[in-house]
C-alpha positions in Angstrom: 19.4 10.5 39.6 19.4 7.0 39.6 15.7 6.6 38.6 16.8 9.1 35.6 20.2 6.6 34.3 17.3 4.2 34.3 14.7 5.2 32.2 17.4 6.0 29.8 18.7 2.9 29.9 15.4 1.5 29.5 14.5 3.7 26.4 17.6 2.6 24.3 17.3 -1.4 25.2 13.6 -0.9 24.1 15.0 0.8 21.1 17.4 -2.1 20.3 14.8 -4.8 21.0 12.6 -2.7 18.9 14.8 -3.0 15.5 15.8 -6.8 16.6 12.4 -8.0 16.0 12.5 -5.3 12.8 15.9 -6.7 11.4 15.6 -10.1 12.1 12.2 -11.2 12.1 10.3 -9.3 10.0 12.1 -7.0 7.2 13.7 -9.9 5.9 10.9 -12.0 4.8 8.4 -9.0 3.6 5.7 -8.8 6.9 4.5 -5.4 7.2 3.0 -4.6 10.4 1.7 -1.3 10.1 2.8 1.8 11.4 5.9 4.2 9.8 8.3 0.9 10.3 5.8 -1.0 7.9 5.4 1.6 5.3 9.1 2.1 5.1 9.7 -2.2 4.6 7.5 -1.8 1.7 9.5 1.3 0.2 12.3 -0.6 0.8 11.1 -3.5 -1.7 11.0 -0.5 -4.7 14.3 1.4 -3.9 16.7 -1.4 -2.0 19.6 0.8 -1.7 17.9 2.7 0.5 17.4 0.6 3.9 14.3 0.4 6.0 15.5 2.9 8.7 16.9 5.4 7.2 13.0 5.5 5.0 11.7 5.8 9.1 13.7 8.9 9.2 12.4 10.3 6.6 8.5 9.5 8.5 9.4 10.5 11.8 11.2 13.8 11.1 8.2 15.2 9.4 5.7 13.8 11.5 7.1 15.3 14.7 7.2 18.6 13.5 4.0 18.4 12.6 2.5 17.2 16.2 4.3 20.4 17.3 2.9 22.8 14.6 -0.6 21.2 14.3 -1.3 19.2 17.7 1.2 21.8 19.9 2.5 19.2 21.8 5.7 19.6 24.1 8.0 17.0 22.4 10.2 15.3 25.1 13.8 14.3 25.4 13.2 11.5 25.5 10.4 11.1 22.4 13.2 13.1 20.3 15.9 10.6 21.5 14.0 6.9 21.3 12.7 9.1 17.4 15.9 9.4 16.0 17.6 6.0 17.9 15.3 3.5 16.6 16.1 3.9 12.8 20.3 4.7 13.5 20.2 1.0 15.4 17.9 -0.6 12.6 20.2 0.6 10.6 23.9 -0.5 11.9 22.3 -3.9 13.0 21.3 -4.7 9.0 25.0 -3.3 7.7 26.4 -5.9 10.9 24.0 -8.5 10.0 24.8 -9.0 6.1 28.1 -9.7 4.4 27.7 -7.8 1.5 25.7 -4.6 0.3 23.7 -6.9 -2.1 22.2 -8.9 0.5 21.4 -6.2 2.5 19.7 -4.6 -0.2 17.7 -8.1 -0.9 17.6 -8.4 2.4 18.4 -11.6 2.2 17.3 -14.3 5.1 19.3 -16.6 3.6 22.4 -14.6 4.0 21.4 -13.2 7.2 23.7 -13.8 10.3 25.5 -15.9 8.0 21.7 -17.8 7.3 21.9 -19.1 11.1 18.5 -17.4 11.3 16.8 -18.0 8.0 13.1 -18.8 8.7 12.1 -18.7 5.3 10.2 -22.0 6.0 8.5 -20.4 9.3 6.4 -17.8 8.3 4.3 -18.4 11.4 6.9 -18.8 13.9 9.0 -15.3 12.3 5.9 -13.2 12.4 5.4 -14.1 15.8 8.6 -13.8 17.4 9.4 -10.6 15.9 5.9 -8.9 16.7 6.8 -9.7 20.1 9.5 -7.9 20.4 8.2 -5.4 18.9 5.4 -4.8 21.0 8.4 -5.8 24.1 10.5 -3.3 23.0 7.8 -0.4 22.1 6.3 -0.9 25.6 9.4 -0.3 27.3 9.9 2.7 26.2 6.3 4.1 26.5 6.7 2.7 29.9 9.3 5.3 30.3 7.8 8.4 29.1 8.5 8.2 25.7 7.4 7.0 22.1 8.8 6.4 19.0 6.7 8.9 17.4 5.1 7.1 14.3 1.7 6.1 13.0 0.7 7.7 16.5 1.0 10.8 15.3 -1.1 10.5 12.4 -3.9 8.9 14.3 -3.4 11.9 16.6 -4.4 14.3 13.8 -6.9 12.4 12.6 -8.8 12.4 15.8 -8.4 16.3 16.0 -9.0 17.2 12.8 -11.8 14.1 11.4 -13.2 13.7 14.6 -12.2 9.6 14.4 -11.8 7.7 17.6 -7.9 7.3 18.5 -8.0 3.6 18.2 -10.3 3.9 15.1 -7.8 6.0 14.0 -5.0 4.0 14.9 -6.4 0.8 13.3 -6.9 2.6 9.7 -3.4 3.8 9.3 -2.4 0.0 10.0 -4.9 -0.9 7.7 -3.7 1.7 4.7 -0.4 0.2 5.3 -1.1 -3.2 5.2 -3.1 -2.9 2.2 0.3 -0.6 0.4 2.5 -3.7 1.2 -0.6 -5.9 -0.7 -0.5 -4.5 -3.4 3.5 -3.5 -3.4 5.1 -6.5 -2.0 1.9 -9.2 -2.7 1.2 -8.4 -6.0 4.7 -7.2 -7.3 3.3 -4.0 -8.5 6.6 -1.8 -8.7 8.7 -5.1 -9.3 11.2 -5.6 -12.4 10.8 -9.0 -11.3 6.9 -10.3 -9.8 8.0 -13.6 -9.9 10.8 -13.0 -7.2 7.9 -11.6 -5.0 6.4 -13.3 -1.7 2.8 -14.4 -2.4 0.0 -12.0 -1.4 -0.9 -13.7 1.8 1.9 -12.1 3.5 -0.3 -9.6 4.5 -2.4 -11.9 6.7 0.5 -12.8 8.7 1.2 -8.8 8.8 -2.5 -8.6 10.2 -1.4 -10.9 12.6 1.6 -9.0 13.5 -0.5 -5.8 14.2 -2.4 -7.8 16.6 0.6 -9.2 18.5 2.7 -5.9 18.6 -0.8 -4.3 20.0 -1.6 -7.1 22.5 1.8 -7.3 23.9 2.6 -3.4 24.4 -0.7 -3.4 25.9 0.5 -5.8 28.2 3.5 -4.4 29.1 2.4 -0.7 29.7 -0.9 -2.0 31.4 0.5 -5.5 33.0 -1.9 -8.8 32.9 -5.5 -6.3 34.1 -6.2 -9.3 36.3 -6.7 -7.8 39.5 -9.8 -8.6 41.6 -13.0 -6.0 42.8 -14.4 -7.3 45.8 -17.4 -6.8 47.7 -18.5 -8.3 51.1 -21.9 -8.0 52.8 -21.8 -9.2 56.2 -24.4 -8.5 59.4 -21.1 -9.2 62.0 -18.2 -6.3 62.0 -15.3 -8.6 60.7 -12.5 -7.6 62.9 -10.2 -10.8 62.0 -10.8 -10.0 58.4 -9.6 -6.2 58.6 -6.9 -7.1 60.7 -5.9 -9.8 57.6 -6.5 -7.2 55.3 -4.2 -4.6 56.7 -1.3 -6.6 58.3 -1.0 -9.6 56.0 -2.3 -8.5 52.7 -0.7 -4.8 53.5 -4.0 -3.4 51.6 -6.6 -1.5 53.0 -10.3 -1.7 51.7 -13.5 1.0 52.3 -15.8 0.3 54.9 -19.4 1.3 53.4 -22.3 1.4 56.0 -25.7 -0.1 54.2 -28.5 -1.8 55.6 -30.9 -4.9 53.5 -33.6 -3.9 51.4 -35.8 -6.8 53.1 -34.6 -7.0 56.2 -33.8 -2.8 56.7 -30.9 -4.5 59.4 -27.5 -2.9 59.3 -24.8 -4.2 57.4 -21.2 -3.6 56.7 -19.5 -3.6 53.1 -16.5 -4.1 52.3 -15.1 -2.6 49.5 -11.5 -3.6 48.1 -9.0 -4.5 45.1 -6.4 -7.1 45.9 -4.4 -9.0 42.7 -6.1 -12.2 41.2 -2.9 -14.4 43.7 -4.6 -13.1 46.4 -8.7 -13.8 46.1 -8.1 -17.1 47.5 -6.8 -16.6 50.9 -9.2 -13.9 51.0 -11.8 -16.2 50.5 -10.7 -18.7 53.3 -10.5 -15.6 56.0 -13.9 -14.3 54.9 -15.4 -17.5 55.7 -13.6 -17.7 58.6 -15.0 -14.5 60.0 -18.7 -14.7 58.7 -19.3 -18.3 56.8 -22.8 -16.4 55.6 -21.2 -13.4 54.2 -22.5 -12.2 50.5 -19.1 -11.7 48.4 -19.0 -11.0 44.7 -16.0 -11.6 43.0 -15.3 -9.7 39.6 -12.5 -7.9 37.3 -11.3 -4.6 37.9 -9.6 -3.5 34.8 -8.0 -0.3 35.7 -6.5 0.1 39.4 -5.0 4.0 40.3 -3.9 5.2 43.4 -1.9 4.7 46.4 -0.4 0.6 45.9 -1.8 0.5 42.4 -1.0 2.6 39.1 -0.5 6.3 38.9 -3.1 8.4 37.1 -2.3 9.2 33.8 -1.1 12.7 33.0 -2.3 14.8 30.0 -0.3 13.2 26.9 0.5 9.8 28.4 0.0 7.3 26.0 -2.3 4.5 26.4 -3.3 1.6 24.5 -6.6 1.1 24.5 
């Protein structure tokens, strides 16, 4: 039960630290980093009454009836939920966060939060900070067996239908986006007024936006991939260095009988995965036991099983 209060609880803050980076960071000034959320900033810019998440509705409905219609996927709880949450907080948060219905169909950094948070002047810094929470708050609610449906969708159909690579797919519905806002918000086209418009190159700092968001959910569903594969060769039996393994490291290794191509004598390997903190103790103790011991050190990007990660189920998603 109490594992269950707190994935919910984990969905909704991921929801609310979603539409913070949304309402704050980026809708205000124009980024558009991809995905439903992006495409809806930019119809936003032609019909202002209409605000940013009540345009991700009108995405995400549609889009998850079709992954259950075309792709016959078993829509969650908590998919339908983080869905239909995201855009409802996006929404109240932007009504809180202006004074007046004419700023918050501007969307007006200037009049946000009273213009306590207006970083008109940095671009740079706002596309930053509000890509990473993005990517924060979209993790956390992967993390929990959720999504908030989206450009995922569309990628998902894409691979089943064109045969294009998830990611591919993924990247090009970012990319379609991107180049919308371009030629909606960069270039005015739309606009009564192109003069009142942000300069085209707002759609570099949306490119690096995409980046962030993707970088940092990968991050948090995945964690830092910095744990260690190691291999030791050794002619002696290492007792002290099992014994370190199992009692003060709490891990446990393989033990894989081989013998030297030149020499034909029997060895012992050692095969284990321990986190990057640990590699130099182990080090010290695996000199300690047998100072001519072969070791090879390298990166071990995915870890499953008892200690580590849990393998995936069918459906999971995964950055890749």
């Amino acid at each position: 039960m109490k594992k269950a209060v707190r994935g919910w609880v984990s969905i909704f803050v991921g929801c609310i630290i979603l539409a913070s980076g949304f309402v704050f960071f980026i809708n205000p000034y124009g980024i558009v980093p991809g995905g439903v959320y992006g495409a809806s900033i930019v119809l936003q810019s032609l019909f202002p009454s209409i605000q940013v998440g009540t345009f991700g509705y009108m995405f995400d409905i549609p889009l998850l009836i079709l992954s259950v219609l075309l792709l016959g996927a078993k829509l969650g709880a908590r998919t339908i939920v983080a869905a239909l949450t995201t855009p409802l907080i996006m929404n109240v948060m932007s009504r809180l966060s202006y004074p007046t219905q004419e700023a918050l169909e501007a969307l007006d950094p200037a009049q946000l939060l009273g213009g306590c948070l207006n970083m008109t002047d940095d671009l740079m810094l706002t596309t930053i900070v509000g890509a990473v929470l993005i990517g924060l708050g979209s993790g956390i609610v992967v993390r929990n067996q959720a999504t908030t449906g989206g450009s995922d969708i569309v990628a998902m159909l894409l691979q089943k239908y064109a045969h294009i690579r998830f990611s591919s797919a993924i990247l090009m519905v970012d990319a379609a986006v991107v180049c919308f806002g371009l030629v909606v918000i960069g270039f005015g086209v739309g606009s009564a007024d192109d003069a009142a418009q942000p300069s085209w190159h707002l759609s570099l700092y949306s490119l690096i936006a995409i980046f962030i968001v993707s970088r940092v959910i990968a991050y948090v569903i995945n964690g830092a991939k910095n744990d260690k594969l190691l291999f030791v060769i050794s002619d002696l039996e290492l007792e002290g260095l099992r014994k370190y393994i199992l009692e003060d490291l709490d891990r446990t290794a393989t033990c894989i009988k081989s013998s030297g191509l030149y020499t034909r004598k029997n060895k012992e390997m050692l095969f284990l995965v321990v986190s990057y903190k640990e590699v130099a103790g182990l080090k010290l103790k695996i000199k300690e036991a047998d100072p001519n011991a072969f070791v090879v050190v390298t990166d071990a990007y995915d870890t499953f099983g008892a200690g580590w990660k849990e393998l995936p189920s069918r459906g999971d998603v995964e950055p890749e």
